[in-house]
Backbone bond lengths (Angstrom), bond angles and torsions (degrees), N, CA, C in turn:
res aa  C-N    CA-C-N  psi(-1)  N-CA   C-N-CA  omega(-1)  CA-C   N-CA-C  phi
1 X - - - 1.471 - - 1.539 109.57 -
2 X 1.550 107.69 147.78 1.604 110.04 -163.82 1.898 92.66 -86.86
3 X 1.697 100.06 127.88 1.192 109.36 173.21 1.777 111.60 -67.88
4 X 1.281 89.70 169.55 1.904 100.45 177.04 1.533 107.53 -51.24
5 X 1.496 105.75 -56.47 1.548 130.55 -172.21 1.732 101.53 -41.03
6 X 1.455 91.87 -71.28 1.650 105.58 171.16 1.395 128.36 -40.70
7 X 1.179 125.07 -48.25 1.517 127.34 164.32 1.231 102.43 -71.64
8 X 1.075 147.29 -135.44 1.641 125.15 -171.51 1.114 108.33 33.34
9 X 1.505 137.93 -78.90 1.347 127.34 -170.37 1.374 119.48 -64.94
10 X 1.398 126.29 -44.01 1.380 127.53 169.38 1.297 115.18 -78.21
11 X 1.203 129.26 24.15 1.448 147.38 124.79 1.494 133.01 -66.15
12 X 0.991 85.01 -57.75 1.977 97.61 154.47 1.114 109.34 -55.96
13 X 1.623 126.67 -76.59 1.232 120.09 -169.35 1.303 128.41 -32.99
14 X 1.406 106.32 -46.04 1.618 137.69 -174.21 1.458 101.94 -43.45
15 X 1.888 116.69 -55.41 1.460 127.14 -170.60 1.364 105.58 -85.10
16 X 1.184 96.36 -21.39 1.864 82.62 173.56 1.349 120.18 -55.16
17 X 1.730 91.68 -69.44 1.981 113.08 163.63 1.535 91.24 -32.45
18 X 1.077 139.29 -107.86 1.160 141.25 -165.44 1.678 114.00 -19.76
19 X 1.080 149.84 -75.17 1.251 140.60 -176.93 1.426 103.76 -62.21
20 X 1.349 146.98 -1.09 1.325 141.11 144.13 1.580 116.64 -56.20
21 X 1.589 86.60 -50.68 1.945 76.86 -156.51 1.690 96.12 -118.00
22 X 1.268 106.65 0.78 1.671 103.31 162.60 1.494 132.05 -56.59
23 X 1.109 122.28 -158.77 1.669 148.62 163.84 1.374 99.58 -81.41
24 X 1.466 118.46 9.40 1.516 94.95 179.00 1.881 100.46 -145.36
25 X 1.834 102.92 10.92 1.429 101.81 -171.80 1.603 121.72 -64.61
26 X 1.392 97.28 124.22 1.822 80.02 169.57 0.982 155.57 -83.92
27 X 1.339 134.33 158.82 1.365 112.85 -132.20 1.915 114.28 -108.03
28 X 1.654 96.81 26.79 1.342 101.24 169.12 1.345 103.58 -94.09
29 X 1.340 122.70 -50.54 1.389 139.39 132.59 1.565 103.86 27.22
30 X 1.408 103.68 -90.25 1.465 125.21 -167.44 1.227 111.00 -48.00
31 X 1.812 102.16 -58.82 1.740 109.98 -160.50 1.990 92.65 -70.99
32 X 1.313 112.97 -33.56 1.909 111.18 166.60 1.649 103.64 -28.57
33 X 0.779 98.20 -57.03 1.893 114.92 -156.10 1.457 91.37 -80.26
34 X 1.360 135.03 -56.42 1.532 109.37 -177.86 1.422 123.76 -97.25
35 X 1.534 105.62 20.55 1.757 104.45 150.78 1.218 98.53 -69.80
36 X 1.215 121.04 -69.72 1.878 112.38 -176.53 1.476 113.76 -37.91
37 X 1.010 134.06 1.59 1.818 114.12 -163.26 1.964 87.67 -93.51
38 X 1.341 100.72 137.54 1.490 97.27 165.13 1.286 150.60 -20.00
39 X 1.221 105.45 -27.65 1.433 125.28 178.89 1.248 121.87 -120.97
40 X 1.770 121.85 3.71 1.415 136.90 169.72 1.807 93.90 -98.61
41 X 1.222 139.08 -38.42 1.211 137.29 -131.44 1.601 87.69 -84.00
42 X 1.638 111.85 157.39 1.400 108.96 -161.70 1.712 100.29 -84.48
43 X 1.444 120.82 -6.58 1.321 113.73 -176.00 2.206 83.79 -129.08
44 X 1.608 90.70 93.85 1.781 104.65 -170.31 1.729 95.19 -64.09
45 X 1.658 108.41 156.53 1.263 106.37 171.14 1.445 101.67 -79.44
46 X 1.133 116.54 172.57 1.819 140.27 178.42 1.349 108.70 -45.43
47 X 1.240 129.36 -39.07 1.793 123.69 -172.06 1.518 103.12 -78.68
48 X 1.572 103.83 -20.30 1.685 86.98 -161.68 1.920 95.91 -116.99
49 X 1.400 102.22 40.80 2.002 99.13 -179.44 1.369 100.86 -84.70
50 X 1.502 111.77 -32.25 1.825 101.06 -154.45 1.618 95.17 -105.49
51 X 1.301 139.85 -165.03 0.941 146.58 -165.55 1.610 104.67 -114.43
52 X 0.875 107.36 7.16 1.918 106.63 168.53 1.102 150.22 -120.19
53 X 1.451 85.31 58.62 1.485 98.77 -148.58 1.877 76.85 -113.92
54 X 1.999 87.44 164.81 2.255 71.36 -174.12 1.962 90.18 -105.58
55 X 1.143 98.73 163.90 1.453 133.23 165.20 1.744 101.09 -27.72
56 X 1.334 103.95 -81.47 1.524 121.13 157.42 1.419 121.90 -6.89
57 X 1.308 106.84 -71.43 1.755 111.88 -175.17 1.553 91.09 -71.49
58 X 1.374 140.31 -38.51 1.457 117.19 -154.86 1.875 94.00 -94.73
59 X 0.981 135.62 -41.17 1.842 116.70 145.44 1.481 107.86 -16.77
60 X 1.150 117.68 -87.44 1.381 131.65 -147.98 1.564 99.90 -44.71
61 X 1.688 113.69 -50.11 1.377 129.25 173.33 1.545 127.28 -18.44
62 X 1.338 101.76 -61.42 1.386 153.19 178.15 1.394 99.01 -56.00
63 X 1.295 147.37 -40.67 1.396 143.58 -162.77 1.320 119.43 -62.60
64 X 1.496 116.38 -25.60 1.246 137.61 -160.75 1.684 101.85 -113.87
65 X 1.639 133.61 8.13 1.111 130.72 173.09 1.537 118.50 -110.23
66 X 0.768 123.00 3.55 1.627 143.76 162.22 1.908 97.40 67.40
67 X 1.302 111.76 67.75 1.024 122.54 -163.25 1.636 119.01 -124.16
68 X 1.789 110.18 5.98 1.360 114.67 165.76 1.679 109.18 -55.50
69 X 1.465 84.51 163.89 1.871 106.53 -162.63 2.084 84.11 -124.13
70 X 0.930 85.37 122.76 1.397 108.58 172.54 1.566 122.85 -91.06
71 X 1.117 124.28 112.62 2.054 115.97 166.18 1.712 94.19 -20.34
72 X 1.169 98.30 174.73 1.506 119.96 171.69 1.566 115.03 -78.68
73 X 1.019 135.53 153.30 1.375 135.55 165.19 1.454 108.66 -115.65
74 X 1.485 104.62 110.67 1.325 110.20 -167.74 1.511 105.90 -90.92
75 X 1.487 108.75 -3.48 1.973 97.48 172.71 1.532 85.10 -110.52
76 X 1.314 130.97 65.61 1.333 108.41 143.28 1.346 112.19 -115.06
77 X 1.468 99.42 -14.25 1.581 102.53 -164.81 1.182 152.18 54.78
78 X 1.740 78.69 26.31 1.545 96.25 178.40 1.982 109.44 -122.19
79 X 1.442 112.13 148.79 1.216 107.89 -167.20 1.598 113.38 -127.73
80 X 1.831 98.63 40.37 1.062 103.09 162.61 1.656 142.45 -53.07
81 X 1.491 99.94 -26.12 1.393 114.66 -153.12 2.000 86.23 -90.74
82 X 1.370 117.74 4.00 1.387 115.29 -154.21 1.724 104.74 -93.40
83 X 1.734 113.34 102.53 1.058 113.72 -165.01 1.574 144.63 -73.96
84 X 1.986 88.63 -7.34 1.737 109.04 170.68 1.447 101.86 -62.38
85 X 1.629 122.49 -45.05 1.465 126.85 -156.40 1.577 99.73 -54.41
86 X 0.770 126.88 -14.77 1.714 120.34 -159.50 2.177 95.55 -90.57
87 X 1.571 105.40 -8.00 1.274 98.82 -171.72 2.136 80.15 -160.50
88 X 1.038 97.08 118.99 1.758 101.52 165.60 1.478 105.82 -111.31
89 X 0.906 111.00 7.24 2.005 103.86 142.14 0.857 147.35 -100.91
90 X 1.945 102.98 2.94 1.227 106.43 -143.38 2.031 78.90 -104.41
91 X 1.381 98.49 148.45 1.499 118.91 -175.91 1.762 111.68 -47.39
92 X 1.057 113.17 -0.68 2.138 112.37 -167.84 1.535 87.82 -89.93
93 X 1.330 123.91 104.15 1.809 118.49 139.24 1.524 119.87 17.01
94 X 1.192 120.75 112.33 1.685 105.79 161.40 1.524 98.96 -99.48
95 X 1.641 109.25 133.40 1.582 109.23 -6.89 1.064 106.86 -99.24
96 X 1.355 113.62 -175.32 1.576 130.51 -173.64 1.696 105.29 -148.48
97 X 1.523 101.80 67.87 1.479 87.22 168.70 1.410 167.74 -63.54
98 X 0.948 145.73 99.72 1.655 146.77 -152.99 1.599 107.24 -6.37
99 X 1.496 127.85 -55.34 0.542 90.18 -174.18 1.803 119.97 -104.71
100 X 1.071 98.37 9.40 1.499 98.86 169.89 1.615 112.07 -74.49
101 X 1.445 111.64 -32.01 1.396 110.22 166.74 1.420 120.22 -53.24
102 X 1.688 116.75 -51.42 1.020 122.27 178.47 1.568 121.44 -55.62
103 X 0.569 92.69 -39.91 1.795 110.83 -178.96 1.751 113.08 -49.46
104 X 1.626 91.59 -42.59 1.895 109.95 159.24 1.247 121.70 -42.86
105 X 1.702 102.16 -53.40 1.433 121.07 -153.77 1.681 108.53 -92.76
106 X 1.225 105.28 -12.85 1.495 129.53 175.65 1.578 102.47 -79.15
107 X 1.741 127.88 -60.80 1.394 128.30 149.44 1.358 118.51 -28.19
108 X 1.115 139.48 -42.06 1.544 148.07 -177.76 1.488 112.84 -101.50
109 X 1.309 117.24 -21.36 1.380 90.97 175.29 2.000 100.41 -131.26
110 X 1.206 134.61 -5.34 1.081 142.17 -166.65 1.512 109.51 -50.23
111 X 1.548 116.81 -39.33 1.331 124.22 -175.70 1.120 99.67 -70.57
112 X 1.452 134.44 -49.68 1.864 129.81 175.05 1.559 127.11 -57.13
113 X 1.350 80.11 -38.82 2.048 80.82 -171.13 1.396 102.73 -76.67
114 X 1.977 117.97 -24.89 1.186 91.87 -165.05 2.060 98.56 -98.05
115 X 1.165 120.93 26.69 1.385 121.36 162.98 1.333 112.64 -63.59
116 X 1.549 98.17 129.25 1.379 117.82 -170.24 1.742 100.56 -51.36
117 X 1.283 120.84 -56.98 1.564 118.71 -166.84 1.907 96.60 -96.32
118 X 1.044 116.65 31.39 1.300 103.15 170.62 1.759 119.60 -66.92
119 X 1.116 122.03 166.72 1.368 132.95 168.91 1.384 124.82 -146.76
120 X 1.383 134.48 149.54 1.502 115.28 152.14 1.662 116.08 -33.46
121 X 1.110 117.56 -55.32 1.880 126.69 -166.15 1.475 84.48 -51.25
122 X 1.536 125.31 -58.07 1.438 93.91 -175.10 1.246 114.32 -99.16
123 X 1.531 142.68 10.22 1.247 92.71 134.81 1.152 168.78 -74.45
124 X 1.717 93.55 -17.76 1.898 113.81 151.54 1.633 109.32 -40.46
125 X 1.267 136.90 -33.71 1.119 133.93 -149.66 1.874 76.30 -85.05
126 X 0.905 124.69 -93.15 1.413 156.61 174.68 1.324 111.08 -6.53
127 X 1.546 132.98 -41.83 1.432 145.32 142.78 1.297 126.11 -63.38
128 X 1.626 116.60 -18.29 1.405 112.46 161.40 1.527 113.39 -89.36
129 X 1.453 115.60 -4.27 1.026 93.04 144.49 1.833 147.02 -157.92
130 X 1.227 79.98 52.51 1.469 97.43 135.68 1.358 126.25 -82.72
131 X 1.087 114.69 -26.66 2.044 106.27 178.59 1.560 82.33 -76.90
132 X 1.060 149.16 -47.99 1.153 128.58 -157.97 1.569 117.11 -68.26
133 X 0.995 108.95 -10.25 1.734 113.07 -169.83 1.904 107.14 -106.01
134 X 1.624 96.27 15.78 1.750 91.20 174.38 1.171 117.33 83.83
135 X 1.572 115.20 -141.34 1.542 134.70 178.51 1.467 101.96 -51.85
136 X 1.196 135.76 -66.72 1.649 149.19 177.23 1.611 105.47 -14.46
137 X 1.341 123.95 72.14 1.565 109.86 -177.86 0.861 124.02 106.57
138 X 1.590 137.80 15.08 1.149 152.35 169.52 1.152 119.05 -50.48
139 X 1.488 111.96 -62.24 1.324 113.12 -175.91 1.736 115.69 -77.82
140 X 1.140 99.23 -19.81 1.676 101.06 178.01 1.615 97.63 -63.87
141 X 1.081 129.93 -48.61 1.164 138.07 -142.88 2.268 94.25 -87.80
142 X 0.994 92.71 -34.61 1.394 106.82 -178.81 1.533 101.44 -71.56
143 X 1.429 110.49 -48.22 1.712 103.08 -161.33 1.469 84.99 -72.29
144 X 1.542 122.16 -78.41 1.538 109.48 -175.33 1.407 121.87 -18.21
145 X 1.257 126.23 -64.27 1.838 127.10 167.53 1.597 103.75 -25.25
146 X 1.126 94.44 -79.12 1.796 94.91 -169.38 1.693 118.12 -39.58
147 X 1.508 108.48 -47.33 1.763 117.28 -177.92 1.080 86.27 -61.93
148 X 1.495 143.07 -67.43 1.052 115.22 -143.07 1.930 123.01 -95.39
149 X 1.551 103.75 7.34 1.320 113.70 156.35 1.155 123.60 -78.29
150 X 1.549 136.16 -33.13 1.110 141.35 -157.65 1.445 90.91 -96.05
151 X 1.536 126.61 -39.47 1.227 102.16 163.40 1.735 137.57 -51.35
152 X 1.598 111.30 -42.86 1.233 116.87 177.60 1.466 88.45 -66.44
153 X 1.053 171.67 -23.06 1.166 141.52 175.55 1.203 123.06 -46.78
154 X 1.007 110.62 -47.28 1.744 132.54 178.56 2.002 94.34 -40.98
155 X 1.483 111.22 -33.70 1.868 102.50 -169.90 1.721 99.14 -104.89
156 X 1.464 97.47 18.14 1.833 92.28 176.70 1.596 115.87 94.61
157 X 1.893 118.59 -1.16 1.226 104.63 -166.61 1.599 111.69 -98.37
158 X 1.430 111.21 153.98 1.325 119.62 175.04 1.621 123.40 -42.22
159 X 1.162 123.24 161.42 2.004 93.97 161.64 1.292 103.61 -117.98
160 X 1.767 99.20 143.23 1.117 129.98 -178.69 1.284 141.43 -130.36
161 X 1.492 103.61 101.29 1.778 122.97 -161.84 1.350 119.15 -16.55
162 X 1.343 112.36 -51.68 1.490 135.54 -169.05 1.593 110.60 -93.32
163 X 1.414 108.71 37.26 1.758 103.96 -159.87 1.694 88.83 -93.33
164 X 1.370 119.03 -7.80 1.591 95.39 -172.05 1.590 124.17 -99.81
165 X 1.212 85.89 1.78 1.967 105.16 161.50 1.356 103.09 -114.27
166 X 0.858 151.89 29.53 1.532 133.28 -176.20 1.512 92.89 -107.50
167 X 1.388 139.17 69.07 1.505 140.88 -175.52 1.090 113.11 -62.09
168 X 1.408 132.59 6.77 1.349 126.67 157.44 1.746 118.41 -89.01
169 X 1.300 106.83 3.40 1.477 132.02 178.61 1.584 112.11 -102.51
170 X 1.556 107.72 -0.83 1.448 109.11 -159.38 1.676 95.87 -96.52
171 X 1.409 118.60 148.82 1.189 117.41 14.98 1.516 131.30 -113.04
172 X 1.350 127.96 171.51 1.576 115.25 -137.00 1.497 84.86 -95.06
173 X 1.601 115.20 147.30 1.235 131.79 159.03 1.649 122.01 -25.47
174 X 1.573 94.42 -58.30 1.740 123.79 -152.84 1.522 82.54 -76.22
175 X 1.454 144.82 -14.70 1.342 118.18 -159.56 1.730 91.11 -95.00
176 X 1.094 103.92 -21.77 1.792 103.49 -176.44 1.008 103.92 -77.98
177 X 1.531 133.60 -41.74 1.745 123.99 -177.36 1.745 106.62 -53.51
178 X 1.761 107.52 -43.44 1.530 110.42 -178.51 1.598 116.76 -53.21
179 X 1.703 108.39 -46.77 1.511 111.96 -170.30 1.404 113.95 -74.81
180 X 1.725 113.20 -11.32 1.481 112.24 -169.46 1.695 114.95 -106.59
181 X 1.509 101.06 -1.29 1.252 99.64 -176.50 1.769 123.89 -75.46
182 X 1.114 145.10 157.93 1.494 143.63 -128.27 1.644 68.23 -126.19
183 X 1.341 71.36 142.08 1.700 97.44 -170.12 1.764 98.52 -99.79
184 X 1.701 103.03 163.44 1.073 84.52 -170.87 1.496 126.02 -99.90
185 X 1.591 137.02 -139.06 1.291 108.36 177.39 1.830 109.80 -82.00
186 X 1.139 116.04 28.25 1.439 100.46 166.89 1.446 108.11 -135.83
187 X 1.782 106.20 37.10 1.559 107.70 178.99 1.254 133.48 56.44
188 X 1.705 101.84 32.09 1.401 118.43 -166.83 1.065 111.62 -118.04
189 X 1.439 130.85 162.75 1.356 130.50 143.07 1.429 120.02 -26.38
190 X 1.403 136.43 126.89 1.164 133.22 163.20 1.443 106.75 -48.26
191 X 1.512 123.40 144.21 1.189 112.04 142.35 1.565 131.77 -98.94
192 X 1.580 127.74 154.27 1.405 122.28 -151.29 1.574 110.45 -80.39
193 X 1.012 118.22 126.18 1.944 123.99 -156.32 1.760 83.07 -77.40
194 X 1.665 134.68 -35.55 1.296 120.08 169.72 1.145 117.33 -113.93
195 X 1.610 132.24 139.04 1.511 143.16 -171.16 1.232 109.62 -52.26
196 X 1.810 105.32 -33.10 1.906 110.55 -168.82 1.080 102.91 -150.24
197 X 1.295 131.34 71.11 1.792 114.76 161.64 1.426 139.14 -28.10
198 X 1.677 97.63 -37.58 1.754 112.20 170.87 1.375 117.22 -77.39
199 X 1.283 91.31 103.88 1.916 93.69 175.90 1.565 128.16 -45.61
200 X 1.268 113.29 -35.95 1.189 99.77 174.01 1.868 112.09 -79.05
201 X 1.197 112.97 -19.09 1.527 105.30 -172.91 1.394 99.89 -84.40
202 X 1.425 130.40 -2.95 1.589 133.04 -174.98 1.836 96.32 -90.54
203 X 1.335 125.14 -49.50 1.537 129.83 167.64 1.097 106.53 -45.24
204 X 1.373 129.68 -68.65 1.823 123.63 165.99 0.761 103.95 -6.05
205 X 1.773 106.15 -95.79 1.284 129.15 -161.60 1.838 117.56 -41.58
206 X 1.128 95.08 -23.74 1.460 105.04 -178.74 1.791 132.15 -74.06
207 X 1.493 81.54 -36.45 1.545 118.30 -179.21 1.761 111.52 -105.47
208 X 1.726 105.16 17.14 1.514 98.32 170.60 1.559 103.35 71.72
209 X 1.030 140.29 -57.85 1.430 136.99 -169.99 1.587 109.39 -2.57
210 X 1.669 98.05 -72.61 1.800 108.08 -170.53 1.781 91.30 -118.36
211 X 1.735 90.64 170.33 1.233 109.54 -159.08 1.887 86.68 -86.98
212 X 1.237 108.35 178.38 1.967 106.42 170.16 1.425 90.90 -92.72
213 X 1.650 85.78 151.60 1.622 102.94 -164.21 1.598 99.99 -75.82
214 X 0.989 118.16 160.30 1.450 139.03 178.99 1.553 111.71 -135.10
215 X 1.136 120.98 151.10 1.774 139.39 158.78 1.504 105.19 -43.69
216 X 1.345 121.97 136.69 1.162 134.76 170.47 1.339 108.76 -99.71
217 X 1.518 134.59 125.12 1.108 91.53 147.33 1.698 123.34 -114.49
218 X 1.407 121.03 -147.07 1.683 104.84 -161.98 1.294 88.70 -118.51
219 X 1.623 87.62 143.33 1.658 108.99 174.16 1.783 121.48 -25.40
């Protein structure tokens, strides 16, 4: 029979697990856990060295790292999961939660990652060109930059404009927040509760500048 002592502790345990992988996990936490995943780790296993590997297998990967993204939990009162905090200059709303961010980045990139023959190779292809076509995607291309810099911050790295072609940088943060996020009750993609989390890409949008971002999909 479970002593007093003992429950108490597997009470704890319980909230620990829970503020990891809850509405309230934080989000150094997270990116901890998917440096280790095979294909985050700085010496990658063998399936994931070259760029052709599909979208598909590196999801599937992922199932076994306990790496779902949870809504927010607004009675925990905690604002770990809150992804401006990691940078209070950086242009995202506080707050801007992981997974409400994600949920953005899932709108913008959900149609690519989930292509049957997708790859990193094409999505490098696919981001070079959109910068090449101008106004057309600006801000998609901008908000993605930012999520996925402020994430590498979390491992110490600088941010860098050009981080979403640089495929020797791959693979991208932002594609794991998309594949890990908890679907909703109809096994779907969340959809994003705001059009633009990034303040400056919401003024655009406001002021006509850029068009509203839309799904890409790949060549």
């Amino acid at each position: 029979m479970e002593t007093r002592k003992q429950h108490r502790e597997s009470k704890r345990r319980t909230r620990r697990r829970r503020r990891q992988v809850g509405g309230g996990m934080r989000i150094e936490k997270w990116v901890e856990t998917i440096r280790a995943h095979p294909a985050y780790k700085q010496n990658k296993d063998a399936p994931f060295e070259s760029l052709d590997y599909s979208f598909t297998a590196l999801k599937e990967s992922m199932s076994v790292h306990n790496l779902t993204i949870e809504p927010h939990d607004v009675q925990s009162g905690n604002d770990d999961d809150d992804l401006s905090r990691l940078d209070l200059n950086s242009g995202f709303e506080t707050p801007s939660y992981l997974y409400d961010v994600g949920a953005t980045l899932a709108f913008l990139m959900a149609e690519t990652l989930n292509e049957q023959s997708a790859t990193p190779a094409k999505f490098a292809a696919l981001i070079n060109t959109m910068k090449q076509t101008g106004g057309f995607g600006v801000g998609s291309l901008e908000y993605m930059t930012d999520a996925e810099n402020l994430l590498r911050r979390v491992v110490g790295q600088l941010p860098d404009p050009e981080i979403l072609s640089k495929t020797d940088k791959y693979p991208l943060f932002i594609w794991a927040v998309v594949m890990n996020l908890k679907s909703d009750g109809n096994n779907a993609v969340p959809e994003p509760k705001v059009p633009a989390l990034f303040t400056k890409q919401a003024e655009a949008l406001e002021e006509g500048a850029i068009p509203a971002p839309t799904a890409a999909p790949l060549p």
